[in-house]
C-alpha positions as semicolon CSV with decimal commas, in nm:
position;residue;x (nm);y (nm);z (nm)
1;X;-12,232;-3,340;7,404
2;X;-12,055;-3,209;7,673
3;X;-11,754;-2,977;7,663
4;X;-11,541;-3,066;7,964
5;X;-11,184;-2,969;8,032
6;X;-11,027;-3,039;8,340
7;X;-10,673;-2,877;8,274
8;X;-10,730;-2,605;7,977
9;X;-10,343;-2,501;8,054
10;X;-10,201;-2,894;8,012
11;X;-10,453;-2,973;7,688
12;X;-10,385;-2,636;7,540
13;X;-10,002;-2,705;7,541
14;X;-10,039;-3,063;7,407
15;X;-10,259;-2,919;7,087
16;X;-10,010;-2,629;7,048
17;X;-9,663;-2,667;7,198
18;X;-9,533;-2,378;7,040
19;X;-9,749;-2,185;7,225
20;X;-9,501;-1,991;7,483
21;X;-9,601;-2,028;7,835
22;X;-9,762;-1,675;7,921
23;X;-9,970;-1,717;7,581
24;X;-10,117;-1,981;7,733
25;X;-10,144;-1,842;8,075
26;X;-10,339;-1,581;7,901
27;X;-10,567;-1,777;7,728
28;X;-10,657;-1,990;8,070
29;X;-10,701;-1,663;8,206
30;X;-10,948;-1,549;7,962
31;X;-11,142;-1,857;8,005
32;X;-11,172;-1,837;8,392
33;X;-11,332;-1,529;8,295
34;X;-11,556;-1,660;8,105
35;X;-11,697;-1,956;8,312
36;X;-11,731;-1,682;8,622
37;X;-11,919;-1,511;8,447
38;X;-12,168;-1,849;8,396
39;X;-12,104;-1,970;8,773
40;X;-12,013;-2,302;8,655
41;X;-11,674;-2,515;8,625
42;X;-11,752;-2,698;8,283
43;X;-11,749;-2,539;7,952
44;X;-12,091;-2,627;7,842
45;X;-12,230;-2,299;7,804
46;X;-12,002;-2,279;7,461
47;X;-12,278;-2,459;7,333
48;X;-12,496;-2,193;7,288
49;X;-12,260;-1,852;7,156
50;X;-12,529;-1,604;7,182
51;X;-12,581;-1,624;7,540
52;X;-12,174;-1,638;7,526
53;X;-12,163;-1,310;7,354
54;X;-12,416;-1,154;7,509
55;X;-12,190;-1,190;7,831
56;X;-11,948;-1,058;7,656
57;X;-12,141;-0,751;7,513
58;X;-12,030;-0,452;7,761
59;X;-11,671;-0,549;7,732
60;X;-11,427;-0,362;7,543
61;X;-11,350;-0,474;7,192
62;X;-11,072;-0,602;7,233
63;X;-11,116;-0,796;7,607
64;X;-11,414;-0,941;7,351
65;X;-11,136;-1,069;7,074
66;X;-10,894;-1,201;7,408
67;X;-11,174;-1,435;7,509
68;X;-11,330;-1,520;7,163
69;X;-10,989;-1,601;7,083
70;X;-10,910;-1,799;7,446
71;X;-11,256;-2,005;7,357
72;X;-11,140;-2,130;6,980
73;X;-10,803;-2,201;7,137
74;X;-10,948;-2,446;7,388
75;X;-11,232;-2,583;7,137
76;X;-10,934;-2,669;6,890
77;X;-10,723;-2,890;7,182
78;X;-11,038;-3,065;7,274
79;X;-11,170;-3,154;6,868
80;X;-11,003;-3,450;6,846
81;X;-11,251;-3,623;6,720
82;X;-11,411;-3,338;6,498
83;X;-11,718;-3,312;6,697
84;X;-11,653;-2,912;6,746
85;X;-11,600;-2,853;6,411
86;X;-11,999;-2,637;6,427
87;X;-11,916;-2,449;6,709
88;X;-11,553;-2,395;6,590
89;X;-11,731;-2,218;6,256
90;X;-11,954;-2,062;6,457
91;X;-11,723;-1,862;6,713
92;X;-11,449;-1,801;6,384
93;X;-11,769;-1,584;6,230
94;X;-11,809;-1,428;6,543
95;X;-11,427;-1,349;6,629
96;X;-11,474;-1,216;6,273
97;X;-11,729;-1,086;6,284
98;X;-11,573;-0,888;6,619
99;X;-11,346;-0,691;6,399
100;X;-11,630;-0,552;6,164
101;X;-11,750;-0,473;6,482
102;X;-11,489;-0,254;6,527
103;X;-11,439;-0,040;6,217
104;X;-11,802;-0,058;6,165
105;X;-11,965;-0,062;6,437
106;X;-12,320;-0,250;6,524
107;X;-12,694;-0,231;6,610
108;X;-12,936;0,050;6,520
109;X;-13,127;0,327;6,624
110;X;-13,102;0,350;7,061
111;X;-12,918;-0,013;7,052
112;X;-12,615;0,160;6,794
113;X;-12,254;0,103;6,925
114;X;-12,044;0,347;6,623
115;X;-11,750;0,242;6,539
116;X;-11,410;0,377;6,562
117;X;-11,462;0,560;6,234
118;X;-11,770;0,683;6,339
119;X;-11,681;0,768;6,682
120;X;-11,366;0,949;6,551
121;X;-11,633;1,207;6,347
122;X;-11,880;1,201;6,638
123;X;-11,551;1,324;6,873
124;X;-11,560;1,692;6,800
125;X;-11,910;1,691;6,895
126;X;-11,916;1,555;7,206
127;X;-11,606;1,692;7,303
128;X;-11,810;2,015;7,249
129;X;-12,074;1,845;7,466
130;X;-11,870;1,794;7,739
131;X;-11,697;2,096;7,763
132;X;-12,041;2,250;7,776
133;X;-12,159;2,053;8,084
134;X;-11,823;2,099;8,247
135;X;-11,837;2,459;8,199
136;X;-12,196;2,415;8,347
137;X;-12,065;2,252;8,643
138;X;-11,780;2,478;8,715
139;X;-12,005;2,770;8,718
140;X;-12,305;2,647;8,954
141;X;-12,271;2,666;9,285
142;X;-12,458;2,509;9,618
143;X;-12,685;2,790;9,634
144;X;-12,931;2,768;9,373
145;X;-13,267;2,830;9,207
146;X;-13,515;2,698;8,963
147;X;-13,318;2,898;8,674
148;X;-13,014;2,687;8,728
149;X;-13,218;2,390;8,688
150;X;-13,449;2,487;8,394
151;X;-13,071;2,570;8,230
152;X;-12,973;2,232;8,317
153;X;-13,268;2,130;8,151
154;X;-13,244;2,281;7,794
155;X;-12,863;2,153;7,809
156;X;-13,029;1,795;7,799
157;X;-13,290;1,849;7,519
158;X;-13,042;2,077;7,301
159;X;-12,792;1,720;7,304
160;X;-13,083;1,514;7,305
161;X;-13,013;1,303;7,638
162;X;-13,281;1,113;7,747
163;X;-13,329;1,204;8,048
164;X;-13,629;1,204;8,268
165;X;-13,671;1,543;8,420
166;X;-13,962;1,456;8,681
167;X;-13,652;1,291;8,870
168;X;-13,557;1,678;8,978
169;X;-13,807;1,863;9,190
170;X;-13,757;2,151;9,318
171;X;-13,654;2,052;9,633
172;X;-13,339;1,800;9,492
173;X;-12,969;1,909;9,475
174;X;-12,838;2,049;9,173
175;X;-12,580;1,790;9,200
176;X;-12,875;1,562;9,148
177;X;-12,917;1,702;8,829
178;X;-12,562;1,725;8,713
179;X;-12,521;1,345;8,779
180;X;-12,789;1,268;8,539
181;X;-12,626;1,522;8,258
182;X;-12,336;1,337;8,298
183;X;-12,427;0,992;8,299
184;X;-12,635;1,070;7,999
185;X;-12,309;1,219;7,853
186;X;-12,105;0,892;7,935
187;X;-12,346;0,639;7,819
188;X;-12,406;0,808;7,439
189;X;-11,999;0,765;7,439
190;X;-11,956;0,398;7,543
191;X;-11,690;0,189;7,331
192;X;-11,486;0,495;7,346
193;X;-11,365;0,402;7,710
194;X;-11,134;0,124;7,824
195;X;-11,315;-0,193;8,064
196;X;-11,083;-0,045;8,333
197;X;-11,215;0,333;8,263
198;X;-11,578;0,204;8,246
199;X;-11,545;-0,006;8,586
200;X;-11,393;0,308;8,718
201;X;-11,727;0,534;8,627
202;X;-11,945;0,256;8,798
203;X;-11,733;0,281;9,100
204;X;-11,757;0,662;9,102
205;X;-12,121;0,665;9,048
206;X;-12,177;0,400;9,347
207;X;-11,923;0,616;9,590
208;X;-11,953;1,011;9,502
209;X;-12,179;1,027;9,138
210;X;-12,380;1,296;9,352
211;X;-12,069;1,485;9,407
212;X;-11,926;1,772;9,242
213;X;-11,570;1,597;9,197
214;X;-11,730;1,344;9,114
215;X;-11,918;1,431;8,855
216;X;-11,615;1,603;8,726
217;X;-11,394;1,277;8,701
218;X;-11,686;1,119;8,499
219;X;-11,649;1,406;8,272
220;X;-11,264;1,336;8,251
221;X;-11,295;1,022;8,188
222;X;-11,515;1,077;7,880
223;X;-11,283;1,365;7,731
224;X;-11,025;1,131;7,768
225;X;-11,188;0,876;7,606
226;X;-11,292;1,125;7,283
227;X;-10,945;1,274;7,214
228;X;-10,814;0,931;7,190
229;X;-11,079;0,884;6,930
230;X;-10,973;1,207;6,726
231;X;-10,662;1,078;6,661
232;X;-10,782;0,777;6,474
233;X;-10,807;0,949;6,087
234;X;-10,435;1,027;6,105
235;X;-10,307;0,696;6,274
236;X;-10,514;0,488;6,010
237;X;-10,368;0,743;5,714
238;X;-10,015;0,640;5,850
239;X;-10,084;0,268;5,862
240;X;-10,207;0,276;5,497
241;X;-9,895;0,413;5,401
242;X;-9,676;0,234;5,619
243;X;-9,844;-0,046;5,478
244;X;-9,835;0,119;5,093
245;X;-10,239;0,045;5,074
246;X;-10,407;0,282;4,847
247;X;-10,546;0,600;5,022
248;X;-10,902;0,530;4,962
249;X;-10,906;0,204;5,107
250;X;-11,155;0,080;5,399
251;X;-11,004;-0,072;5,710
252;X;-11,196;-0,396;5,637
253;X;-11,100;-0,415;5,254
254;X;-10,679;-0,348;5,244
255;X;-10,611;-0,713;5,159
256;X;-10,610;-0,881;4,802
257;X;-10,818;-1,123;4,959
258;X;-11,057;-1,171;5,281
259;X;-10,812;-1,404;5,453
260;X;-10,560;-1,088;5,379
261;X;-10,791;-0,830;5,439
262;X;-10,910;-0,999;5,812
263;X;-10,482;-1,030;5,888
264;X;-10,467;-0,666;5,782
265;X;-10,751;-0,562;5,939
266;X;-10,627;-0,704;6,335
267;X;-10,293;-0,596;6,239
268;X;-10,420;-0,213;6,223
269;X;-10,647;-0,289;6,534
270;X;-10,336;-0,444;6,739
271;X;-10,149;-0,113;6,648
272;X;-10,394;0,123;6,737
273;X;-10,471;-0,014;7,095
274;X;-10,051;-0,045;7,134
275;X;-10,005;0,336;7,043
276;X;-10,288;0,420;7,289
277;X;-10,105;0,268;7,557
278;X;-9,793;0,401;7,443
279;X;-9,903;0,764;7,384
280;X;-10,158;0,792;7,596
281;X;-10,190;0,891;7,987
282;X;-10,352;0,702;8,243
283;X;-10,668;0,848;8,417
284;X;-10,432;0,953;8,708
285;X;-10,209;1,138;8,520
286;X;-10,454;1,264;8,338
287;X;-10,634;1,428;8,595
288;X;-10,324;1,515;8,778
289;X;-10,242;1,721;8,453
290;X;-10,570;1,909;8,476
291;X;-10,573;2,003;8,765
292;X;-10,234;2,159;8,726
293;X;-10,338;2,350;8,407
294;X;-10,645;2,454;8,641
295;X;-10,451;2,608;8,922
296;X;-10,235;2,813;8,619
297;X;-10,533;2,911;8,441
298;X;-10,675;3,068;8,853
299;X;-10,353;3,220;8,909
300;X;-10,308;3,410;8,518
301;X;-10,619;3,563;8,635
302;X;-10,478;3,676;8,923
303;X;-10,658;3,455;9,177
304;X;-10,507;3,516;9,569
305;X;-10,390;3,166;9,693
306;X;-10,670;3,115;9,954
307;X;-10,923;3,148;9,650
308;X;-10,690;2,888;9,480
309;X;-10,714;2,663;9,710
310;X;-11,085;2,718;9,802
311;X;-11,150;2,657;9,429
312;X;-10,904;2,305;9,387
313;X;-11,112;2,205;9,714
314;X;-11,400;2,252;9,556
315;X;-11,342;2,105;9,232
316;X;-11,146;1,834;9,349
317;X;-11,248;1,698;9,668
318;X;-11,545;1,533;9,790
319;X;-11,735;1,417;10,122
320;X;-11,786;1,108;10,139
321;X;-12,076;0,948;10,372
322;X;-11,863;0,905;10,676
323;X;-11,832;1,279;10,642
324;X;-11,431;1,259;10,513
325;X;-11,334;1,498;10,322
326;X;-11,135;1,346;10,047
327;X;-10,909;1,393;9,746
328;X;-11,004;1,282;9,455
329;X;-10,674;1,202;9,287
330;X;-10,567;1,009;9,607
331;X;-10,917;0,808;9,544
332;X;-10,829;0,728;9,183
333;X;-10,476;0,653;9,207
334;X;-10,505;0,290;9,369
335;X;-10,656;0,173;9,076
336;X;-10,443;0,352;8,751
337;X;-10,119;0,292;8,878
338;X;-10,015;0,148;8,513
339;X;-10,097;0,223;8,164
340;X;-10,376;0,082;8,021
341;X;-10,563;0,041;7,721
342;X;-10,760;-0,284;7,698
């Protein structure tokens, strides 16, 4: 059986003219995607939805839903004949089983991805976690000894990173060291971040991770990440009484019914990621923001403006290996110049 589809745009809109043109655009989108990501220019790979979704495993949730949705849309315009009726059950569970995903999260033990219930407790924390290691980075400088690095060092076992310490000798940089606290930091957070925010980390770690700025927009973008996480118990107490669902009610039980409960369930999902990117500052701004609120917080403590200066330099530019020195925000803002949330 092979799943071929010359024109996914022209059979889609034959199955489902009512489909408005940039739906479909979308889904055709989503499944060009999909088949880069298996080299190939038939659809066959469909056939087997593990190795699908295990393509599909470091994307954000909801990129995840887009395609899972783009792939049923297709496999539904091409089932003429019934013969995808399996596969059609099988990527329904999965697209369901997506969602649970989300509220519940998956995995266990060093494999667990929380969900957004659990990463709205876990928030606090590692907002606490981060401030720590920025604090730790704001306060080292170039110039240091083995104390700075055995501090660096019971940072990592006090939150538990796993990080292997024979990396740092004594003879490494002590940005060396800070780039492994904070990619530890990052990774025990992913789902929090946004595809766009987590291709913007590996960017920054292949261009200036060993960098002091750098290692400071990692940090950003992980904060940022958390506090949008720590608004989730008040958005979803809001929906529920929007919605007039009792108080005590799970995000993946609100229905009378499963078929209710699933519509209910990617309604409050749908919301959520719209008042994100409503409410909720790009990266650029973001940083923009701090680094305003940095300056004030240097100057209410009476800092002359050469030390100002010295200090923004310090925390916000970087060298890269030409020798350039460079600012950070103008590095960033090529690629957050719109809101995002997906």
């Amino acid at each position: 059986m092979t799943i071929d589809s010359k024109n996914p745009s022209d059979e889609i809109s034959k199955a489902r003219p009512s489909l408005k043109t940039n739906t479909i655009k979308q889904y055709t989108t989503n499944l060009n995607k999909l088949k880069k990501m298996f080299d190939t220019d038939n659809y066959d790979f469909l056939k087997k939805s593990k190795d699908v979704m295990n393509k599909l495993s470091d994307l954000h949730y909801l990129s995840q839903r887009n395609i899972l949705n783009a792939v049923i849309v297709l496999l539904m315009a091409l089932n003429d004949d019934k013969k995808y009726d399996e596969l059609l059950e099988e990527y329904g569970k999965l697209r369901v089983q997506n969602l649970f995903n989300f509220y519940d999260g998956s995995g266990s033990g060093a494999n667990r991805q929380p969900g957004i219930s659990e990463k709205a407790v876990k928030a606090s924390g590692d907002l606490s976690k981060i401030g720590t290691i920025r604090s730790f980075l704001n306060n080292a400088d170039t110039g240091f000894g083995q104390s700075t690095i055995n501090a660096g060092k019971k940072l990592l076992n006090r939150f538990g990173f796993d990080f292997d310490e024979t990396q740092i000798g004594l003879g490494d940089s002590l940005e060396a060291l800070t780039s492994g606290m904070v990619l530890q930091s990052v990774s025990q957070m992913k789902g929090a971040l946004s595809d766009r925010e987590l291709g913007f980390l590996q960017s920054m770690q292949a261009n200036i991770g060993n960098t002091k700025a750098g290692n400071y927009l990692i940090l950003l973008t992980a904060e940022k990440g958390l506090k949008k996480n720590l608004k989730w118990n008040e958005f979803f107490k809001d929906f529920k009484e929007k919605e007039e669902i009792p108080e005590g009610t799970s995000p993946t039980a609100m229905g009378s019914n499963t078929q209710e409960s699933l519509k209910l369930g990617e309604k409050l999902r749908t919301e959520w990621n719209k008042f994100l990117i409503k409410d909720e500052k790009n990266l650029y701004d973001f940083l923009v923001q701090d680094r305003k609120d940095f300056v004030k917080d240097l100057r209410g403590k009476g800092f002359e403006p050469d030390a100002i200066r010295k200090a923004v330099k310090q925390q916000y530019f970087f060298t890269d290996s030409d020798g350039k020195e460079t600012d950070a925000l103008q590095f960033i803002k090529p690629m957050f110049t719109s809101r995002f949330g997906n």
